[in-house]
NUMAR-207807 format. One record per atom (N, C-alpha, C): residue in one letter; y, z, x. Coordinates in steps of 0.001 Angstrom, whole numbers, plus 500000, padded with zeros to 6 digits. Example, Ala and Ser with C-alpha at 12.3 -4.5 7.8 and 13.67 -1.06 7.14 Angstrom:
REM NUMAR-207807
A494310507800513190/A495500507800512300/A496700507800513200/S497750507080512850/S498940507140513670/S500030507870512900/
REM end
This chain:
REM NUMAR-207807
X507930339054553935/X508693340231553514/X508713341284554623/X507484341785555324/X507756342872556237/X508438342103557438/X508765340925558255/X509305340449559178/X511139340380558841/X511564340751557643/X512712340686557729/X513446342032557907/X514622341984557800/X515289342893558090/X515030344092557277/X514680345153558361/X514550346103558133/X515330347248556959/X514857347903555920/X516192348281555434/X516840349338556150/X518001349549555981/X519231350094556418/X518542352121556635/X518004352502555921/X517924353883555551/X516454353892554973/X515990355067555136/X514481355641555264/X514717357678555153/X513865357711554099/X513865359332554193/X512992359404554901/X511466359040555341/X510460358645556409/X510611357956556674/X510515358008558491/X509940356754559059/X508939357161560066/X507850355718559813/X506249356065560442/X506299355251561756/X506288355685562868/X506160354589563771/X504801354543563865/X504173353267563904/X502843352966564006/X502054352291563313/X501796351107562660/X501079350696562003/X499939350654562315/X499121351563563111/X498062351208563087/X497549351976562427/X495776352418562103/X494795353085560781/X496039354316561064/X495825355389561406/X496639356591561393/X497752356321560860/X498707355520561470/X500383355494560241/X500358354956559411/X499323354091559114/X499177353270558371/X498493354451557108/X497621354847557333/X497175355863556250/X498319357177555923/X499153357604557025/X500252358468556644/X501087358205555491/X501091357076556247/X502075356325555058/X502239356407553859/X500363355802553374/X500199355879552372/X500151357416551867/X499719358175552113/X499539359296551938/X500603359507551534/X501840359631552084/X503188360069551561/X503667359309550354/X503761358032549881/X504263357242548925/X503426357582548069/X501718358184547853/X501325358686546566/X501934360120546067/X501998361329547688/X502138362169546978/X503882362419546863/X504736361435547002/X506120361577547269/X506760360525546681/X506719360317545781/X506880358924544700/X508326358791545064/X508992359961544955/X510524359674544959/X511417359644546494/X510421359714547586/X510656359749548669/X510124358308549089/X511917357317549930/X511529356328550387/X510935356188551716/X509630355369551925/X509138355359553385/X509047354056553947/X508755353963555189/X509063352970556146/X507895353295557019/X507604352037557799/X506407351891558377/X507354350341559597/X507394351424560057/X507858350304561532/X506360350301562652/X506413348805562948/X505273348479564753/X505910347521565371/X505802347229566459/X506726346430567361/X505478344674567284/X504560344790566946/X503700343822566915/X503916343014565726/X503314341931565702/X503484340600563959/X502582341240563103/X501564342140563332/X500310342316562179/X500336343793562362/X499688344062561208/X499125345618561713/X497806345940562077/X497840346995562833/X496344347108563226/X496227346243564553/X497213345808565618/X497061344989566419/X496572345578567420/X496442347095568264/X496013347314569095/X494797348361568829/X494529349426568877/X493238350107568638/X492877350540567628/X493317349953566480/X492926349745565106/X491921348677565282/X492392347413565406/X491892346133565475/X490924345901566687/X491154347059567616/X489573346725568911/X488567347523569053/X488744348407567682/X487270348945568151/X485897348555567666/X485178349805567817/X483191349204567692/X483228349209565938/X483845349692565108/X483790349640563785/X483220350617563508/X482940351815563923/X481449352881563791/X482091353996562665/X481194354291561754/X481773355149561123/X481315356245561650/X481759357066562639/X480792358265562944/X481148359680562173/X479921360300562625/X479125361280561425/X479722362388562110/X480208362476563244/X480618363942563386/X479840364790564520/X478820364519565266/X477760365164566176/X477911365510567329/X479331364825568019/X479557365664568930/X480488366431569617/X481363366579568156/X482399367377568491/X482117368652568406/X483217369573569397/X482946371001569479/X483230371783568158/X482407372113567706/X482294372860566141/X483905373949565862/X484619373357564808/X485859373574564742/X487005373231565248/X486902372075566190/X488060371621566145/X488175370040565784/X489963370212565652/X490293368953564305/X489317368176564479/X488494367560565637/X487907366734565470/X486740366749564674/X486146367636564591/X484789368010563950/X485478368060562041/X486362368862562359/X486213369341560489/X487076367728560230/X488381366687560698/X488659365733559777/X487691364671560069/X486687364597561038/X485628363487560979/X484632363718559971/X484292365365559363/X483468365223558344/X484287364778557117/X485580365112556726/X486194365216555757/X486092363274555492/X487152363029557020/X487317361863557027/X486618360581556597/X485241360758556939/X484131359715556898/X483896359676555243/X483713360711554384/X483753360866553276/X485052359653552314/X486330360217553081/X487198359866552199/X487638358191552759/X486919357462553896/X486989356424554072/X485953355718553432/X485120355895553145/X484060355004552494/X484412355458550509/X485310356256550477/X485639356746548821/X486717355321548769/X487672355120549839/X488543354356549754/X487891353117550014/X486949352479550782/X486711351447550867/X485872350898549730/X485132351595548633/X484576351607547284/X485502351097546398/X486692351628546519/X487681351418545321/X488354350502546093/X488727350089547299/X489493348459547481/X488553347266548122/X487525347362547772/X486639346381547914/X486372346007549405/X486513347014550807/X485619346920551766/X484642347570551928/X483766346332552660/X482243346772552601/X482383347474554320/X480848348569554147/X481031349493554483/X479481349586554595/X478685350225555547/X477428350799555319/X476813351840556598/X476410352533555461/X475393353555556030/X474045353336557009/X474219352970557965/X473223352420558664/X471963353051559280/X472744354266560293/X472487355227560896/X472524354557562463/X471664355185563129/X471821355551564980/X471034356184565492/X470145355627566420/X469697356621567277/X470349357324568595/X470013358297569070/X470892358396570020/X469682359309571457/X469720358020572216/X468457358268573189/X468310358416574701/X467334359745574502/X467284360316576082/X466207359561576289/X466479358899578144/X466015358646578889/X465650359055580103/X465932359864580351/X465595361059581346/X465346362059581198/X464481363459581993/X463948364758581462/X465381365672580760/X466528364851581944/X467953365708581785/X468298365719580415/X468296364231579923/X468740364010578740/X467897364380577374/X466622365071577688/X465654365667576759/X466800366780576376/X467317367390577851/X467668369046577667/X468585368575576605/X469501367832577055/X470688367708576649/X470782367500575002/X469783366742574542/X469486366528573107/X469771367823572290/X469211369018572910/X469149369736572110/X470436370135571911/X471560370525572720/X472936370436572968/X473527370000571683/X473166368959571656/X473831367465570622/X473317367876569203/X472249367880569032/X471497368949567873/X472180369953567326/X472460370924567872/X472947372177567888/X474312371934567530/X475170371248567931/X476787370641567468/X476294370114566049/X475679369402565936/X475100368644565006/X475331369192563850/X474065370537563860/X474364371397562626/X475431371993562397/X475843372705563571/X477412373389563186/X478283372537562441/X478020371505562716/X479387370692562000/X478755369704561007/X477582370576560215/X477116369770558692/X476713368537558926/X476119367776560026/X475748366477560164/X474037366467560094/X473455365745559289/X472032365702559694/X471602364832560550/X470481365370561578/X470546364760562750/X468890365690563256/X468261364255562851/X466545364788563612/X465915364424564816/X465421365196565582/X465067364781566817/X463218363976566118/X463558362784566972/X462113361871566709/X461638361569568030/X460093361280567471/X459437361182568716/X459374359844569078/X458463359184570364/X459061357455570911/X458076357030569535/X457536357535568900/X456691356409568212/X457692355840566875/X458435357323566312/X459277357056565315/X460761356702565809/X461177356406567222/X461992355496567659/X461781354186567891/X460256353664567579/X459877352754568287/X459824351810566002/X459750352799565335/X460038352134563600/X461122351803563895/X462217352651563790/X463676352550564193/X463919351344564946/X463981351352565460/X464291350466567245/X463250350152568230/X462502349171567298/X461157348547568032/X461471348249569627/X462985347945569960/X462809347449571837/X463514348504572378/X463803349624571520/X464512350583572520/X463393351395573117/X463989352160574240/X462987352811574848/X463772354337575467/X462877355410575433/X463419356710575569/X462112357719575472/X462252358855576284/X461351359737576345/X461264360728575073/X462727360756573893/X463075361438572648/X463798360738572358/X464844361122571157/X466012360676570309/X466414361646569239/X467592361419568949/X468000361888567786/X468276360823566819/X467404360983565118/X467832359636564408/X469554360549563238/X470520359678563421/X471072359999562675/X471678359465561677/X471267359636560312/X471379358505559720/X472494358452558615/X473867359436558727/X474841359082558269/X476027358643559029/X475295358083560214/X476584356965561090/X476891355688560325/X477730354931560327/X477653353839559669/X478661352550560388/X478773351731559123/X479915350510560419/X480992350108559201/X482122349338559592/X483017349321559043/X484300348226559712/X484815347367558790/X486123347010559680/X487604347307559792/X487814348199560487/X488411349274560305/X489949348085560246/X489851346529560786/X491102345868560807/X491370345628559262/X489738345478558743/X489902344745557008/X490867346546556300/X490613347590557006/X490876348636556037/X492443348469556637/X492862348321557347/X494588348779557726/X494921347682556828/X494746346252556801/X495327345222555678/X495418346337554234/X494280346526553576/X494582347211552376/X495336348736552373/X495434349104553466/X496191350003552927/X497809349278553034/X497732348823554133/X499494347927553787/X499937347595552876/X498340346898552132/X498889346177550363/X499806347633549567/X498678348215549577/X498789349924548700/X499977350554548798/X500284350686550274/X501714351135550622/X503137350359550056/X502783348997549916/X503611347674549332/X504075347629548130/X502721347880547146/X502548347897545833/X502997349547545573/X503119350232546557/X503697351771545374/X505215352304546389/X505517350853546289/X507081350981547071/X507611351327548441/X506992351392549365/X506958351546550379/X507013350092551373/X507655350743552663/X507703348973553360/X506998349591554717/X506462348303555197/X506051348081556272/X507102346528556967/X507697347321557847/X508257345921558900/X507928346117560252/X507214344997560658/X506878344267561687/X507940343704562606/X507126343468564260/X508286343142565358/X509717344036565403/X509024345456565368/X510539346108565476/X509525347163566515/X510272346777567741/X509756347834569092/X510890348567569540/X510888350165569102/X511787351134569141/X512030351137570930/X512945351297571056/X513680351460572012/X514771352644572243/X515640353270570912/X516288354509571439/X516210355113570005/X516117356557570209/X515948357327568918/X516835357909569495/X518125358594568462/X519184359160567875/X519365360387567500/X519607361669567741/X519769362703566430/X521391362623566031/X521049362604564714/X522538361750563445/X522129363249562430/X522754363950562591/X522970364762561624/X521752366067561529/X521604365775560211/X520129366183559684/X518964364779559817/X519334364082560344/X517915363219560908/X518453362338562199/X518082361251562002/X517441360358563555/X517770359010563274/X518411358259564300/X518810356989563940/X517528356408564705/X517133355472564345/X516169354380565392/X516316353133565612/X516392353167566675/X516799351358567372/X515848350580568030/X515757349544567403/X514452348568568337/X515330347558569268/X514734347068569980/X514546346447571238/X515679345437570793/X515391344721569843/X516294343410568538/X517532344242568679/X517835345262568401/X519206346087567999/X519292346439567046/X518191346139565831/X518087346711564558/X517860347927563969/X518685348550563195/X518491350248563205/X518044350885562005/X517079351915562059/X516720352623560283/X517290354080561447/X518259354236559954/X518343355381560436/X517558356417558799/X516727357966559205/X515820358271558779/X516009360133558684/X515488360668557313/X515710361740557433/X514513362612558435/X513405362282558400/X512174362549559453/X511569361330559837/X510828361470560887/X510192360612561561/X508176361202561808/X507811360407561630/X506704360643562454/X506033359565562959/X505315360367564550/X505462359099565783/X503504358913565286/X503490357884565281/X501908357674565081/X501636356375566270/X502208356191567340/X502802355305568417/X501270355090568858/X500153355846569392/X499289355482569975/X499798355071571349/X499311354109571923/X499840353752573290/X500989354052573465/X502093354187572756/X503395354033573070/X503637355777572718/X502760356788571809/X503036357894571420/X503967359101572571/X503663359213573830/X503946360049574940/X505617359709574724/X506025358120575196/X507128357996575224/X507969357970573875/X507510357586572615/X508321357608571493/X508840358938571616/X507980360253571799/X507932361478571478/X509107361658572635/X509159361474573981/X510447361680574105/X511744361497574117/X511799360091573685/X512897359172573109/X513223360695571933/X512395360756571639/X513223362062570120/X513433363101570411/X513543363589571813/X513908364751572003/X512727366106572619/X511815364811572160/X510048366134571951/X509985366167573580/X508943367123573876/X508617367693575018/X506914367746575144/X506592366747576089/X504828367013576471/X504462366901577015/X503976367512577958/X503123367603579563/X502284366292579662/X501654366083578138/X500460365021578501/X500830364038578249/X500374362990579428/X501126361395579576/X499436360625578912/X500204359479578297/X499210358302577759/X498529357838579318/X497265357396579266/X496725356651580322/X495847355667579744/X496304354714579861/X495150353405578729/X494059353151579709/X493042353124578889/X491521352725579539/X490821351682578929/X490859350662579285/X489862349315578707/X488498349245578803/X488109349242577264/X486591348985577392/X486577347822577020/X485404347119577808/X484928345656577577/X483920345619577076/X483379344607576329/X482413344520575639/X481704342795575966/X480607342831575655/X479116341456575557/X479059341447574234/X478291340872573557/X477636340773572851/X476449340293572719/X475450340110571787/X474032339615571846/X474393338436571425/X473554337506572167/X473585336086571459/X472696336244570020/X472931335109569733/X472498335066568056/X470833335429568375/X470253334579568847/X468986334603569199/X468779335883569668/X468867336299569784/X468859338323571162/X469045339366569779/X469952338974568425/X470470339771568008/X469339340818567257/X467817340336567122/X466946341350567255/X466450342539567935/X466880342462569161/X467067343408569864/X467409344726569548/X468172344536568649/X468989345928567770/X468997345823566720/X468890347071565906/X468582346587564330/X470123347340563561/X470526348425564777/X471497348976563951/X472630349239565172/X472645350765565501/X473073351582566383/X472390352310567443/X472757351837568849/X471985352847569773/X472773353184570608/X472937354756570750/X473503354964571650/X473206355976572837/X473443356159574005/X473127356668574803/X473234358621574865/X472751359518575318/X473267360727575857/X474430360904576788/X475349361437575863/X476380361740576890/X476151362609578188/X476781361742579074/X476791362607580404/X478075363762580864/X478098364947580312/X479264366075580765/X479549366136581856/X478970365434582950/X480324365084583975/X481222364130584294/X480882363068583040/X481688361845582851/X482425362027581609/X483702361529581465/X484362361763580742/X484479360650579308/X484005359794579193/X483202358877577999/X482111358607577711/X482024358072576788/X480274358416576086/X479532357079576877/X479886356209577608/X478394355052578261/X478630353949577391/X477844352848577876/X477304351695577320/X476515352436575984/X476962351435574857/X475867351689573819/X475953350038572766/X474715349930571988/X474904349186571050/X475252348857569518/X475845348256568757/X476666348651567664/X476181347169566907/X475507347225565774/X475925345960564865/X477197346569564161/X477557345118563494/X478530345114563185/X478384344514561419/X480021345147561015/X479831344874559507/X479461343361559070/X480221342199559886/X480383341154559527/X479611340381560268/X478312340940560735/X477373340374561711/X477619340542562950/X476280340235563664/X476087340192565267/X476637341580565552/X475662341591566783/X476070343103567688/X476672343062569014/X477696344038569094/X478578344356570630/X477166345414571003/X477636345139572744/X476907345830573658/X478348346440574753/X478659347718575084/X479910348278575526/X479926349606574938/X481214349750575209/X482012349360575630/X481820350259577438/X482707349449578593/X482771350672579883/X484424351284579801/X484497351663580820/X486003352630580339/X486488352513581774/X487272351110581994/X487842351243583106/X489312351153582969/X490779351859584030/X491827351965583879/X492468350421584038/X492946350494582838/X493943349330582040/X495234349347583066/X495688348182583663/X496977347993584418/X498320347956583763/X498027347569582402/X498855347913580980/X498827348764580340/X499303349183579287/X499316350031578434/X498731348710577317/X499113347769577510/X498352346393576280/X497613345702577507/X497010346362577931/X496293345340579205/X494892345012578755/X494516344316577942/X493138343867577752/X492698343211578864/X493157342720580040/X492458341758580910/X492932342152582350/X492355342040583552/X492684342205584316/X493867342284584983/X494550340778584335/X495534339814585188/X496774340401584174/X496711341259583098/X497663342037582144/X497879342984583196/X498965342809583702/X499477344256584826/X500994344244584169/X501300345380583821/X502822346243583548/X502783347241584893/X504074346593585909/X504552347500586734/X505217348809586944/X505762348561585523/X505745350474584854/X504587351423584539/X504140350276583811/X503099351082583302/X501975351698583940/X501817351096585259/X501016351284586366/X501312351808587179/X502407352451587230/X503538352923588097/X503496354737587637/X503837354603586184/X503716355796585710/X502416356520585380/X501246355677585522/X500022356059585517/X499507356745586893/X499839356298588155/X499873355995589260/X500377357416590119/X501682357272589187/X502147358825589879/X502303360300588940/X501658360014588412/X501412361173587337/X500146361778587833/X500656363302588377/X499884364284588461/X498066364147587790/X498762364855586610/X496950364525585972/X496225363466586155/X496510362238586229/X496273361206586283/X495279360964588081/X496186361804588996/X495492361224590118/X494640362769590490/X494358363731589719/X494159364865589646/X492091364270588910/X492479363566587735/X491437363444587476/X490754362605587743/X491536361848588828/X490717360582589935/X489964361073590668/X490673362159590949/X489428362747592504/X488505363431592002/X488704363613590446/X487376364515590057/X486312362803590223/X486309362495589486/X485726360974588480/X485385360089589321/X486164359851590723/X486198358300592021/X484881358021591307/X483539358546591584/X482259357874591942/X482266357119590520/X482548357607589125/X482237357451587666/X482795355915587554/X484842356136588506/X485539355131588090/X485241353977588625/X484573353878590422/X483849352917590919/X482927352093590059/X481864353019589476/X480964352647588593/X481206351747587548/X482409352314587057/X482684351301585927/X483677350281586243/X484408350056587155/X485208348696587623/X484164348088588131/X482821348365588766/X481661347195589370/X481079346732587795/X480564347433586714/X480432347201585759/X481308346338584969/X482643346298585033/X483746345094584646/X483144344114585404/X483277344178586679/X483507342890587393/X482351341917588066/X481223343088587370/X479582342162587749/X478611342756586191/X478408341318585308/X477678341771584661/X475932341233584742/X475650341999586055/X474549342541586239/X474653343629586329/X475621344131586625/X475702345673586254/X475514346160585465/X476280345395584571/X476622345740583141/X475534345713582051/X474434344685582921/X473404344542581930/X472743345633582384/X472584346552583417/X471651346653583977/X472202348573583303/X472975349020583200/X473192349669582608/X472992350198580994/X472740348507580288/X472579348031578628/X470762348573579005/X470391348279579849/X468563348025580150/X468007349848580566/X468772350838580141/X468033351987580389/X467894351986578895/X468697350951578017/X468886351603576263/X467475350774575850/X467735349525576413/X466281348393575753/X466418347338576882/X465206348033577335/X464314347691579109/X464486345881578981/X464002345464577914/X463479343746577947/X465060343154577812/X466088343370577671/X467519342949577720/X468083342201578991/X468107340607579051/X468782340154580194/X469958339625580030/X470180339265581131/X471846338661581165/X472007337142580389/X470832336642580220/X470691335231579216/X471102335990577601/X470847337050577430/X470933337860576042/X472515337975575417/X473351337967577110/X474360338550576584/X475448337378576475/X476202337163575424/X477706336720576298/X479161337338575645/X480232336733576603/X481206337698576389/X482043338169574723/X482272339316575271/X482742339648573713/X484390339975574450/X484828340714573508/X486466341460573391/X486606342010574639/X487640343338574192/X488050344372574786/X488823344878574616/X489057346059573812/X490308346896573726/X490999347889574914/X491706348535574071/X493080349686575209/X492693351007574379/X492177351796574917/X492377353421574669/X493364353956574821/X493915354698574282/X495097355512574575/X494850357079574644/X494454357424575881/X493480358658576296/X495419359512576849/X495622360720575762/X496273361416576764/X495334362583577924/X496263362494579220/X495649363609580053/X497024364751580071/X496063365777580523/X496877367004580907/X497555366860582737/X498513367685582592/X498978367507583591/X497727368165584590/X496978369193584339/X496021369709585220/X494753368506585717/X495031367694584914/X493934366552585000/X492452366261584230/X492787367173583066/X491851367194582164/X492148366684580889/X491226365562580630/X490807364723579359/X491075365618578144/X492546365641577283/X492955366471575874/X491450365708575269/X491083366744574750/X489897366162574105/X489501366216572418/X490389366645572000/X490683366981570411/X492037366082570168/X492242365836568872/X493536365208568393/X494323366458568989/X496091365407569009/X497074366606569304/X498317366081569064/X498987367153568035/X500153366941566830/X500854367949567512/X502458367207567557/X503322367699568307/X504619368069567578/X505404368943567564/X506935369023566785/X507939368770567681/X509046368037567009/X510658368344567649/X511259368313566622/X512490367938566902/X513666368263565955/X513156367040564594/X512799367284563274/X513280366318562460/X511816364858563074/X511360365590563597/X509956364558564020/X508388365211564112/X507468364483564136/X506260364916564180/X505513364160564910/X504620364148566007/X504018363348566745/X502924363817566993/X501867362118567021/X500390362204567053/X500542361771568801/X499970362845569405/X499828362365570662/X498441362265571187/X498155362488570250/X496334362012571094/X495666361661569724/X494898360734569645/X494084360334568454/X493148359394568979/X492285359635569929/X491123359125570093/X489684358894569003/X488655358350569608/X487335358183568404/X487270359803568406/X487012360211567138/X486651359590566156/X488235359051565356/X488814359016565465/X490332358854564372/X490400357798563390/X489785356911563624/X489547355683562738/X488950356691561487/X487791356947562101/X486850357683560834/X487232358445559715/X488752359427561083/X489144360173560198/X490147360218559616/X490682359374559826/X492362358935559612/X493097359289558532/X492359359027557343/X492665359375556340/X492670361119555691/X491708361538556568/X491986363433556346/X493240363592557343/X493176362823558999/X494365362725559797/X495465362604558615/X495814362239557870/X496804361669557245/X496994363028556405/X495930363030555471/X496247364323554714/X497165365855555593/X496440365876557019/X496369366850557563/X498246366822558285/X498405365781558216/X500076365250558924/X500823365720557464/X500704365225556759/X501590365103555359/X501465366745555352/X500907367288554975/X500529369066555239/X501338369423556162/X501606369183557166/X502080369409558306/X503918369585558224/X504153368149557706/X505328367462557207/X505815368170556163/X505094368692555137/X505338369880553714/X505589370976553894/X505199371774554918/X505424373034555352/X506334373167556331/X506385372191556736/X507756372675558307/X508878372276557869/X509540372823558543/X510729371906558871/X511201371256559656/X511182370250559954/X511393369887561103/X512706369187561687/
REM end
């Protein structure tokens, strides 16, 4: 049913099936019964790109800057994803995380992380190595923070049910439709995919992710900040190793690097990833090396911010392409978290695509960022936490969508 022809007309249309449009969606067909919606992705499934590759983490909220979107819909969010995964039967759990300094620096820094912590309603105790050592018998650290409303989740099993939901209360989702020219037709927007197939729509909203920068100007919108995809790769523990970790560990962020490090993650459906690093993707869908888009690398390439925040980062970005491309590195980086960890421990796992917008000045947008044009609405940045929060994301769009006009 969603692979066929698209219907003709849409009072919404969502570009994006992934968690974010995918939860818009729904959001709109409960509170808009009489309003028809549409859910267009250019992929066969939903959830195919950073829905479907991440660590599964439900996070608690600890290190965002107190008051923005990110902080207040990751508390909201985490709440109303595990309310929803109760009532459609995904499992889900409260695990917790440590999160551990290994250096005097990263003592200071704890307290930092603490201090966000409370501002933004998360409980989060600093423990000493003996009560990291209950926790996480092979981790090792001079402190920690235990926090124990992090949790895990499959955030691919949650985009399936909300598709059902969206299905069952009249709403469509169609698949293999990759927009190619948006229209202004009146009081709304015609949209054309790649096929030649057209919804034309009284609003739109772009929930594009990788593709978000450019949908947004296909419609007319205007935004300094260009998409730059970043691939993290991931190991995993062999079965035998998978003691090693009992839950979540993750490292102290470093504030002159612009992602959070190697850390470790079990997972809902068993076994644990060890990752992810954050090196620049030659694609915009480039999971693998030998994935090179000559546009896409092109426009990464010569974009201001982009080579603006190279010359900040060179030493960071070195770091992490030797980390891709030697995993002794890679282990050896896993071994400040839990010292006894070798390269017999690990073997290969995934790797997803980030869709990190930058500023033209060359600084990492570091909060979600919702954009207007004519008769459209666009998510142009929705980094972690967004999974978590997707569903307040959603509330917070539909709000958005109710009050304007657009």
């Amino acid at each position: 049913m969603t692979l066929a022809d698209p219907p003709g007309t849409a009072d919404v249309l969502v570009i994006g099936a992934g968690i974010v449009g995918l939860a818009t969606a729904w959001q709109l067909v409960q509170r808009h019964r009489d309003t028809s919606v549409t859910v267009v992705d250019a992929e066969n499934r939903v959830a195919a790109h950073q829905s479907g590759h991440n660590s599964g983490v439900l996070h608690s909220g600890i290190y965002y800057k107190p008051g923005s979107l990110k902080a207040r819909l990751c508390r909201t969010g985490k709440l109303e994803m595990q309310a929803f995964c109760d009532e459609h039967d995904v499992s889900w759990n409260d695990c917790g995380k440590v999160v551990v300094a290994t250096t005097p620096d990263e003592v200071e820094r704890l307290a930092s992380i603490e201090s966000r912590a409370t501002q933004n309603g998360v409980i989060a105790r600093r423990i000493d190595t003996d009560e990291l050592r209950e926790l996480e018998p092979h981790a090792a650290g001079l402190a920690a923070l235990h926090v124990p409303e992090t949790g895990i989740v499959n955030y691919g099993q949650v985009c399936e049910r909300l598709q059902q939901q969206i299905v069952c209360k009249g709403g469509n989702v169609h698949l293999q439709f990759r927009v190619e020219k948006i229209q202004s037709r009146g009081n709304g927007l015609t949209v054309t995919s790649r096929g030649g197939q057209s919804i034309s729509c009284g609003r739109l909203i772009n929930c594009g992710g990788l593709q978000s920068d450019r949908i947004c100007r296909l419609a007319g919108g205007e935004t300094s900040a260009r998409i730059v995809p970043f691939r993290g790769e991931y190991y995993e523990l062999a079965p035998s190793s998978e003691h090693l970790c009992r839950n979540l560990i993750y490292p102290v962020p470093d504030p002159s690097f612009p992602f959070l490090g190697v850390h470790f993650t079990r997972m809902i459906a068993g076994g644990v990833e060890c990752g992810p690093n954050a090196v620049l993707a030659l694609s915009r869908e480039g999971y693998r090396w030998r994935d090179i888009s000559p546009r896409d690398l092109m426009e990464t390439l010569s974009f201001t911010g982009f080579r603006r925040l190279a010359s900040t980062h060179w030493r960071s970005g070195l770091g992490e392409m030797h980390r891709s491309l030697s995993k002794g590195a890679f282990v050896s980086a896993l071994q400040k978290l839990i010292p006894q960890l070798r390269s017999s421990d690990l073997k290969p796992g995934r790797a997803g695509v980030r869709a990190q917008a930058i500023a033209a000045d060359g600084t990492l947008v570091d909060d979600f960022l919702i954009a207007h044009s004519k008769s459209a609405l666009h998510v142009l940045n929705a980094p972690s936490p967004a999974a978590t929060a997707s569903l307040a994301i959603a509330e917070y769009l539909v709000n958005e969508f109710e009050q304007t006009a657009l």
